[in-house]
C-alpha positions in Angstrom: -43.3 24.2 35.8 -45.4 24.4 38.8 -44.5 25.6 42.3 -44.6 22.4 44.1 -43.0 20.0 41.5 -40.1 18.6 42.6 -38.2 19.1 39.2 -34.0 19.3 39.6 -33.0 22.1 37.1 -29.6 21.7 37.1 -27.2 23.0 34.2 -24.8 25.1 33.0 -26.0 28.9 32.9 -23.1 30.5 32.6 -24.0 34.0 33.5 -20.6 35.7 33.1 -19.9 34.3 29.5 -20.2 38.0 28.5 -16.4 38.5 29.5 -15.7 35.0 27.8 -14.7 34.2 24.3 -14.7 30.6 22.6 -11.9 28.5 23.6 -9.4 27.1 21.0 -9.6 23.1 20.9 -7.4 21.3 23.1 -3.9 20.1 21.6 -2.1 17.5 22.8 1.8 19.0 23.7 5.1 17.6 25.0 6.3 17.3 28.3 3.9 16.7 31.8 1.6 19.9 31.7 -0.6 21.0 28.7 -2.7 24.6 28.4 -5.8 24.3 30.4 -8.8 23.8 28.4 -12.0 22.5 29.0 -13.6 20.2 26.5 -16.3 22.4 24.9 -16.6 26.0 25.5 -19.9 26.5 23.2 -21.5 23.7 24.6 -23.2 22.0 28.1 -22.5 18.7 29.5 -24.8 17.2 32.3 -24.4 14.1 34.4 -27.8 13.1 36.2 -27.4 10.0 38.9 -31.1 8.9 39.6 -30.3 6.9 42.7 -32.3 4.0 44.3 -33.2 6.2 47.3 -35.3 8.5 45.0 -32.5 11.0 45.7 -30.5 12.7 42.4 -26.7 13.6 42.1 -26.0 16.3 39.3 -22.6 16.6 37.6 -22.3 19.7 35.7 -19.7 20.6 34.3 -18.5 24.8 34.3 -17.0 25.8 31.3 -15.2 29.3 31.1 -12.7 31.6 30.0 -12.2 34.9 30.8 -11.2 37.1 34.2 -10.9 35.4 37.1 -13.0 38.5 39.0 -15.7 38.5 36.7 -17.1 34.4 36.8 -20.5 34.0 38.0 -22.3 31.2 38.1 -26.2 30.9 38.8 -28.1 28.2 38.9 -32.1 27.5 39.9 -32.8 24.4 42.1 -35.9 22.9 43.4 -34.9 22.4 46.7 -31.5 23.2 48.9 -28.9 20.7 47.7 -26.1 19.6 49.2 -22.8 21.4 47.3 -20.0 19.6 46.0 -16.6 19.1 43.1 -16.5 16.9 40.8 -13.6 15.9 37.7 -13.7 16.8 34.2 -12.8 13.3 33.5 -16.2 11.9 34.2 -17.1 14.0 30.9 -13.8 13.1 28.9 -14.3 9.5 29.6 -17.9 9.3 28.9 -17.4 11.5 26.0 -15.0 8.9 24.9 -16.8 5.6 25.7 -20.4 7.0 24.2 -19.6 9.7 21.3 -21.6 8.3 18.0 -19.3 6.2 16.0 -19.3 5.8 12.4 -17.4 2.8 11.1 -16.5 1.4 7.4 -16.4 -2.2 6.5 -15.5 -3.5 2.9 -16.2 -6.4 0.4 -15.5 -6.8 -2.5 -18.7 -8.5 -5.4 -17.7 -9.9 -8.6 -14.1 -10.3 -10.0 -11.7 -7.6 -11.7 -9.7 -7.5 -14.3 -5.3 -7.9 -13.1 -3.9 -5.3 -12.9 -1.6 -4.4 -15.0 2.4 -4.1 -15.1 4.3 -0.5 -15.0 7.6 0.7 -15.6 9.1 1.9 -13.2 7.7 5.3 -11.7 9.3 7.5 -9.6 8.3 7.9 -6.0 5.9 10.6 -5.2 5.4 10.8 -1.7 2.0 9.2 -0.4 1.0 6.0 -1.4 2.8 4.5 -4.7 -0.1 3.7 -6.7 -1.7 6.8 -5.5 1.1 9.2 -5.7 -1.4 12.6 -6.8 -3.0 11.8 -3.5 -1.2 12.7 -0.2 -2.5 12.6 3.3 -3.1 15.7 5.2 -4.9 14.9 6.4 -27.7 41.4 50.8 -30.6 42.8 49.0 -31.9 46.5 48.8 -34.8 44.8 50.5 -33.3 41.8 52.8 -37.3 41.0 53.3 -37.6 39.4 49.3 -34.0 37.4 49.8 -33.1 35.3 52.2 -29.5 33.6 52.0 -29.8 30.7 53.6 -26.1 29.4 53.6 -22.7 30.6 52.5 -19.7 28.9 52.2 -16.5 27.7 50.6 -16.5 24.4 48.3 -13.3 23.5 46.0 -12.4 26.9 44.2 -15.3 28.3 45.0 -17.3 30.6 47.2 -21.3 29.5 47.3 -24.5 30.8 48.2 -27.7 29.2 48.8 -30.6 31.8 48.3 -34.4 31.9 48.1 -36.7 35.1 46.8 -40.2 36.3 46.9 -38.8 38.9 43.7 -37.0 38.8 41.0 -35.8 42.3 41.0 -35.1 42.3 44.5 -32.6 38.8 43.8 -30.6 40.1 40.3 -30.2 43.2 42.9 -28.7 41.0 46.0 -26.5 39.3 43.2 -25.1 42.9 41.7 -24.2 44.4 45.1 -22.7 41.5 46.2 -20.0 41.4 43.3 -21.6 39.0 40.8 -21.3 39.8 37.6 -25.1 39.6 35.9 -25.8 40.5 32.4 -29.4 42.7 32.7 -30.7 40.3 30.3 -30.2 37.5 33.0 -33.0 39.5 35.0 -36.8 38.7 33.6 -35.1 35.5 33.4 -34.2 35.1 37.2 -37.8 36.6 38.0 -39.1 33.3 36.1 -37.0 30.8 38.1 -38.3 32.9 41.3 -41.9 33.0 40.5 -42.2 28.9 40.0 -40.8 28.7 43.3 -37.1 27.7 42.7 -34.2 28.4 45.4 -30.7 29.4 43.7 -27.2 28.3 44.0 -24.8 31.2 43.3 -20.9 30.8 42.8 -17.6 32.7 42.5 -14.4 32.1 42.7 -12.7 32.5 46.0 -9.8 35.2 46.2 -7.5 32.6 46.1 -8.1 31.0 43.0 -7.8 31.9 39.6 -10.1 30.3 36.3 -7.4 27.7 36.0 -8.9 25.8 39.1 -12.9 25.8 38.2 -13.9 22.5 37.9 -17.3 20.9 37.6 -20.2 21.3 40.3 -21.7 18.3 42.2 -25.5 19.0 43.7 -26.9 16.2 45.6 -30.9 16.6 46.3 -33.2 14.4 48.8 -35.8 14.0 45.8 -36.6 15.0 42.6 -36.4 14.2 38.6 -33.8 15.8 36.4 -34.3 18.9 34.2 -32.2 21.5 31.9 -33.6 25.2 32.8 -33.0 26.3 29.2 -34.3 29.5 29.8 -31.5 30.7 31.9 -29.3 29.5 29.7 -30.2 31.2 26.5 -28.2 34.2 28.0 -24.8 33.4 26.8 -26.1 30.7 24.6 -24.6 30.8 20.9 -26.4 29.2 17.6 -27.0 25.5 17.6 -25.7 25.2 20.9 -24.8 21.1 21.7 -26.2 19.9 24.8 -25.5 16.6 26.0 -26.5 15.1 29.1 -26.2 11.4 30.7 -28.5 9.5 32.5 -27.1 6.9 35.1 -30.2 4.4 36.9 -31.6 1.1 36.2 -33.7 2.2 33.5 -33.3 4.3 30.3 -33.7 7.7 30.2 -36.2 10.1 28.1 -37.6 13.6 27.7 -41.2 13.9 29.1 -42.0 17.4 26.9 -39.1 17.3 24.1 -39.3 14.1 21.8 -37.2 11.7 20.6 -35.9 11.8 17.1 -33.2 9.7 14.9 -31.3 12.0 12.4 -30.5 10.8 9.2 -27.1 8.8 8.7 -27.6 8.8 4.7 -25.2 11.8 4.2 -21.9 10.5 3.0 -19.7 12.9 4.7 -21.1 11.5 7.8 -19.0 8.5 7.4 -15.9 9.5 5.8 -13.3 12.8 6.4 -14.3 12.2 10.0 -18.1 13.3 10.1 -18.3 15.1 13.4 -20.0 18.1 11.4 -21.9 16.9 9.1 -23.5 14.7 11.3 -24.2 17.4 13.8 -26.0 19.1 10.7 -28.1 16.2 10.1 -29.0 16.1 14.1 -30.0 20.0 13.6 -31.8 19.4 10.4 -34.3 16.7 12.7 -34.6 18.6 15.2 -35.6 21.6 13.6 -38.4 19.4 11.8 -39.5 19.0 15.3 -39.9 22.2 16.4 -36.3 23.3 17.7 -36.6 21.3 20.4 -36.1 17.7 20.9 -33.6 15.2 21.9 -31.2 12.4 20.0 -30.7 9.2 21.9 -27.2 8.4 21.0 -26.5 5.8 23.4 -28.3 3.5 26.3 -27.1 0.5 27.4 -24.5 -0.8 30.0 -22.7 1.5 32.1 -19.4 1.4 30.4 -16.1 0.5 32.5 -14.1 3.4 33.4 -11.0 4.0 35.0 -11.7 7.3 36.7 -10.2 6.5 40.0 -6.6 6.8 40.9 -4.5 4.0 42.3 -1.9 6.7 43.9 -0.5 7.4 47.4 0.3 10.8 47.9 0.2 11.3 52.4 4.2 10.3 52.0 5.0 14.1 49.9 3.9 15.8 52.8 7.3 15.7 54.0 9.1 16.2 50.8 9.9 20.1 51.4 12.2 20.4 47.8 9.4 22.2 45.4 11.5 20.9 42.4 11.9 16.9 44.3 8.0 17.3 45.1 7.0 18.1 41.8 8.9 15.2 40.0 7.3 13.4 42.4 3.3 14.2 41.9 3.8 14.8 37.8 4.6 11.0 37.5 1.7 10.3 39.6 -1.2 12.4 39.1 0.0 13.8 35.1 -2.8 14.5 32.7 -5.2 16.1 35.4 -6.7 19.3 34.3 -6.4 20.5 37.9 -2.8 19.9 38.8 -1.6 22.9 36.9 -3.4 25.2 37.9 -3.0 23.8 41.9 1.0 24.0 41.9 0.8 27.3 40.3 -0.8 28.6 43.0 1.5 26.8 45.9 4.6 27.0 43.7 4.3 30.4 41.8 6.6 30.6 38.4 9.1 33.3 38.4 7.4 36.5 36.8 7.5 36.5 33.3 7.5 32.6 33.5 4.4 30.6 31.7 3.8 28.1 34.2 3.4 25.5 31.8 7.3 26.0 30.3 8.4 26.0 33.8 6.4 23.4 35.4 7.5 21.0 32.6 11.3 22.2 33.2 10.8 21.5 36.8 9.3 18.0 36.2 12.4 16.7 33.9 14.4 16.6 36.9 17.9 18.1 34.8 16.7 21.4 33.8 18.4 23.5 36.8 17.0 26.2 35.3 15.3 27.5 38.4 17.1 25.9 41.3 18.4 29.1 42.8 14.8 30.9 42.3 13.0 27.2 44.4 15.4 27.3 46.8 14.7 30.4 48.1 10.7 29.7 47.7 9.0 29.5 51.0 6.6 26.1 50.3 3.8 24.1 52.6 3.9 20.5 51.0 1.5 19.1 52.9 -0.7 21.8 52.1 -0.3 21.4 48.7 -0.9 17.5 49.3 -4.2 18.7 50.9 -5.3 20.5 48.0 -4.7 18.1 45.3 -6.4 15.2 47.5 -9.8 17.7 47.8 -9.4 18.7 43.9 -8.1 15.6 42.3 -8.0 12.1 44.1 -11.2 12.5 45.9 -14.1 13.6 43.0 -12.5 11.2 41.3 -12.8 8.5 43.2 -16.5 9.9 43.6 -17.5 9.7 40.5 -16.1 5.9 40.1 -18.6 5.2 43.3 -21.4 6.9 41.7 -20.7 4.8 38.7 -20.5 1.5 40.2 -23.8 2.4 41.8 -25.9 2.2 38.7 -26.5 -0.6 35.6 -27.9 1.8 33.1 -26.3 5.2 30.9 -28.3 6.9 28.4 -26.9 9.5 26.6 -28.8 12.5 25.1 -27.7 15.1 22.9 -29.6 18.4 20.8 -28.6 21.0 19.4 -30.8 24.3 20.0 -31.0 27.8 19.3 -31.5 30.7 22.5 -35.1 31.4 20.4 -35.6 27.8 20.9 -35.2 27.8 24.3 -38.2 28.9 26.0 -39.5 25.3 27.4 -37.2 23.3 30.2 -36.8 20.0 29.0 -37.9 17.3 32.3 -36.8 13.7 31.8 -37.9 10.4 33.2 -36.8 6.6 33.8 -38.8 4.3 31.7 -38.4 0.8 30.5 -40.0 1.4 26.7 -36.5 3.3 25.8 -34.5 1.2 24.2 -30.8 -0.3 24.1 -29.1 2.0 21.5 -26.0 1.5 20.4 -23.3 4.4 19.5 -21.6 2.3 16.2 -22.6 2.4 13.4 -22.2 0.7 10.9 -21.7 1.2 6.6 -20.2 -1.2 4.3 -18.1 0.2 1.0 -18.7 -2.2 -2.1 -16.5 -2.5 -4.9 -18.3 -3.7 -7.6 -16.0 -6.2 -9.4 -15.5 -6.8 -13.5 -13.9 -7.7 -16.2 -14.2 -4.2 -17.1 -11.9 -2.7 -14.3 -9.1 -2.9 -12.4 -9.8 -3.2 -8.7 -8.6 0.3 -8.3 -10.8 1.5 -11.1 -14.1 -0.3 -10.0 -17.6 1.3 -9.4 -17.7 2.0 -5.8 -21.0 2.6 -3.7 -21.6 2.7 0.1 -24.5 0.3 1.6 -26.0 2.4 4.7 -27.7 1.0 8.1 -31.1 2.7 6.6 -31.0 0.0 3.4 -30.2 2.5 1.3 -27.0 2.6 -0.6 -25.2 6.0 -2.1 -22.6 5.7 -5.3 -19.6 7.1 -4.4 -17.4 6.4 -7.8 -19.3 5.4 -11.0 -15.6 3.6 -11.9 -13.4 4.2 -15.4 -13.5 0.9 -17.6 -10.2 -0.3 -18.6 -8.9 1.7 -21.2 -7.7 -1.1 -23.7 -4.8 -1.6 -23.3 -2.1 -1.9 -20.8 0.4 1.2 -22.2 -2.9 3.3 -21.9 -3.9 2.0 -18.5 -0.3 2.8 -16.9 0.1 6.3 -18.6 -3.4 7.0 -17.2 -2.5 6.3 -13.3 1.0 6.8 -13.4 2.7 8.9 -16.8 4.6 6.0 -17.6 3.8 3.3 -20.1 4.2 -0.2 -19.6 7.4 -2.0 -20.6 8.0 -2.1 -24.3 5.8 0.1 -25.4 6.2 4.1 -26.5 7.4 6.5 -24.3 5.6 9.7 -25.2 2.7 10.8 -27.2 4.6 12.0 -30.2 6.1 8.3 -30.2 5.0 6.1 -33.1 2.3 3.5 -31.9 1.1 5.8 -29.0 -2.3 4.5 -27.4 -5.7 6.4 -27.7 -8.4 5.0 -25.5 -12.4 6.4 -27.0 -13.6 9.2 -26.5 -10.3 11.1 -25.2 -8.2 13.4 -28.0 -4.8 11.7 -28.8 -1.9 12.8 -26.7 -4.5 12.7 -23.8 -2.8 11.6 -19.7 -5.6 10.9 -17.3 -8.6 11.7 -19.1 -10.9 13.8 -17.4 -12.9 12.7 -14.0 -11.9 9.2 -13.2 -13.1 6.8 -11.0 -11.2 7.9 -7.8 -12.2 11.4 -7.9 -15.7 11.6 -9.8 -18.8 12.5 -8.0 -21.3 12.2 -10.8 -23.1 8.9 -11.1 -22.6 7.8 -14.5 -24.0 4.4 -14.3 -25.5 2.3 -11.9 -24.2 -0.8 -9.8 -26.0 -3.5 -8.0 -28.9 -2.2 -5.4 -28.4 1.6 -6.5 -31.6 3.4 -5.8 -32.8 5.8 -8.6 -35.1 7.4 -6.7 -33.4 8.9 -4.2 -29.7 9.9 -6.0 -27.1 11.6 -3.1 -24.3 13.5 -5.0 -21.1 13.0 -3.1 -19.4 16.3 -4.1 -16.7 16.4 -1.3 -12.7 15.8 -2.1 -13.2 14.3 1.5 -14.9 11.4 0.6 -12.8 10.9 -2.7 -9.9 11.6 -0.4 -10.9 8.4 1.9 -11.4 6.3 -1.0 -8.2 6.8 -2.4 -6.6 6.1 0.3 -8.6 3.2 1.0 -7.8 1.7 -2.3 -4.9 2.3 -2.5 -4.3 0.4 1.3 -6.0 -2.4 0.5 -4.0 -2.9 -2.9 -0.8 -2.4 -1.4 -1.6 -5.1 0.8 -2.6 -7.4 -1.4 0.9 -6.4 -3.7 
């Protein structure tokens, strides 16, 4: 990357993950206020705005856990940006409107065999006719760095700084109480040495780890880019990165190609598919080096609702801590900042998770902590001022910088720290095209007079042509005693009641006295025979109780509707 290209390197670096550990997954929990978690601790989500004055605004988001002393933040930038907050629901809802959908139609070919009638069967739990199956689913030499602003934005305290030496920079950053890994330092001197200035943060005194939220930089010029080489510090193993792209044009990688991953994988599309297809978007990029980039969606902008239709100048008077937070809980509720914002104007008792006593509070009958607010000195309007800066006003920021655009693209790798040696750039171009996030498989049941519906081959039709055979089917047994005792242990009405019983059914090639002979259509894997459009040449063994899990299920939906 050359001195004088304006390039906006703008991500994530997370210098202070040393003193961080991963993050359990967020879960959703009763009453107004949850845990505080951000979306993805092992991963980095970008939002680049390419605006129509040849200007860029950069959304990162900051994800971390760990002392509130210890977070650092350092990022390289081209040129000195403006400094700003922004909401973690920009990524939610983008995450939301744009993640990679894979859907499941079904039809049905040909016509099967009725179905026939049971004794009664006792009730299993699950669904009836598929009872075995149950969901559970200052620098040492001030000549090399020059700070050339300080302040205070949201939670944080900021420094803009340029350098002349890398040494000389990691060295302003360690005396003046950010915490730098070493390994952070030949890394630095890179960033330095192509001629990039640096935004540093910490957390003011005041605030704890609760209240970081994502960082707005807004620059004059220049075209966004992921400095990957910082970032391989705390990076772990097949590290997601996604980032969006908001213009009038789609969005692509000028040094890191584009690549499609497979969808062929079964598992993609049923037992929910998140990791296997994340394996198959590994798999392509590793066949491309390490280092490239998936297009999962470009089109429209989608319509969110980030902004929030709430008045909140008329609680600056409301001086009852308890009245003032029933008040704001029904308004502003859900917000990953609120917590952490009345926890530090309205402090729990000791002892107290402010969570359990927030949510008391909010109920408006728990008196639980009447006599301890009562005598709690509290500045409403200050508080009002706080959750205005932290809340209403990114928000409504980032529904403005939305509005301004017609065009999202969103891109996403996964990549390796040894893979991350090159700083992806990206550009606006009209060849990238509209890509939609659903996809799309159809499930075909392959109809005879040799099955029951339930019984029937089953293979899945993919968006690639190809098609995968998920159940090679169980032919109808012979007769109807042998078909019931087979799916449900009981024979159908009239006819023997055990094996020992006189009459008793054998079907061929399963020893007498034999319940559900062995496999079955609902839970083998193996394709022992072929249906319509089944390619030979390239054979995909299911092999996951996942996938014979959804089909069960499936089945056995459809055939209770149609009971």
């Amino acid at each position: 990357m050359s001195r004088n290209r304006s390039i906006l390197c703008a991500v994530l670096v997370g210098l202070a993950l040393s003193a961080a550990g991963p993050l359990p997954r967020a879960r959703a929990c009763g009453g107004f206020f949850c845990s505080r978690q951000p979306i993805d601790q092992s991963g980095e989500n970008l939002v680049f705005a390419m605006e129509a004055d040849g200007s860029v605004t950069a959304h990162i988001q900051i994800l971390y856990t760990g002392p509130s002393e210890t977070f650092a933040w350092i990022l390289p930038v081209p040129s000195v940006p403006t400094i700003g907050i922004g909401t973690d629901v920009l990524f939610q809802q983008l995450g939301f409107a744009t993640t990679p959908q894979f859907r499941v139609d079904s039809r049905t070919e040909g016509t099967c065999r009725a179905e026939p009638t049971c004794e009664e069967r006792p009730w299993r739990g699950g669904y009836s006719d598929a009872g075995a199956y149950a969901a559970d689913a200052a620098s040492r030499d001030a000549g090399l760095v020059s700070v050339l602003s300080t302040g205070e934005v949201g939670p944080y305290e900021t420094a803009v700084l340029t350098a002349t030496d890398g040494a000389a920079l990691y060295a302003w950053l360690t005396d003046n109480g950010y915490d730098i890994p070493t390994t952070a330092e030949p890394e630095i001197a890179y960033y330095v040495a192509t001629g990039h200035a640096f935004v540093a943060l910490r957390l003011r005194k005041d605030r704890d780890a609760g209240e970081i939220q994502p960082i707005v930089l807004h620059y004059a010029s220049g075209a966004p880019c992921i400095p990957l080489r910082l970032t391989r510090i705390a990076a772990t193993p097949d590290m997601p990165v996604t980032a969006y792209f908001l213009g009038a044009r789609g969005v692509m990688s000028v040094n890191f190609p584009t690549v499609e991953p497979s969808l062929d994988d079964p598992n993609i599309w049923f037992g929910g598919g998140s990791y296997a297809y994340r394996s198959s978007v590994g798999a392509v990029v590793d066949e491309s080096g390490g280092r490239a980039f998936v297009n999962e969606y470009s089109g429209t902008v989608p319509a969110l609702a980030l902004e929030l239709d709430v008045m909140l100048d008329d609680l600056r008077t409301v001086t009852s801590p308890s009245a003032f937070v029933q008040a704001v809980s029904a308004r502003l509720s859900g917000d990953s900042q609120l917590l952490s914002i009345l926890e530090r104007r309205i402090p729990p008792p000791p002892g107290v998770l402010a969570r359990d006593f927030f949510n008391c509070v909010a109920r408006g009958w728990c008196t639980d902590y009447d006599a301890y607010l009562a005598a709690l000195a509290f500045d409403p309007s200050g508080t009002v001022d706080d959750l205005i800066a932290a809340i209403v006003e990114p928000r409504a920021d980032a529904q403005a910088m939305l509005a301004r655009h017609t065009r999202l693209t969103r891109l996403f790798t996964v990549i390796s720290p040894a893979e991350m040696t090159l700083d992806p750039e990206f550009i606006a171009s009209s060849a990238v095209p509209v890509t939609s996030n659903i996809h799309q498989a159809t499930q075909v049941t392959e109809c005879s007079l040799r099955y029951v519906y339930q019984d029937a081959p089953v293979r899945l039709d993919l968006p690639s042509g190809r098609n995968v055979r998920i159940s090679a089917g169980t032919p109808y047994p012979g007769t109807a005693d042998a078909w019931c005792r087979l799916h449900y242990g009981v024979g159908a009405p009239g006819t023997p009641t055990s094996p020992t019983s006189p009459g008793w059914p054998t079907s061929p090639g399963w020893p007498a006295g034999t319940v559900g002979g062995g496999g079955g259509g609902l839970c083998s894997a193996a394709p022992a025979g072929h249906g319509a459009g089944h390619d030979d040449s390239t054979p995909i063994a299911l092999g996951t109780a996942a996938a014979a899990l959804a089909l069960t299920l499936a089945r056995a939906t459809r055939r209770r509707r149609g009971a």
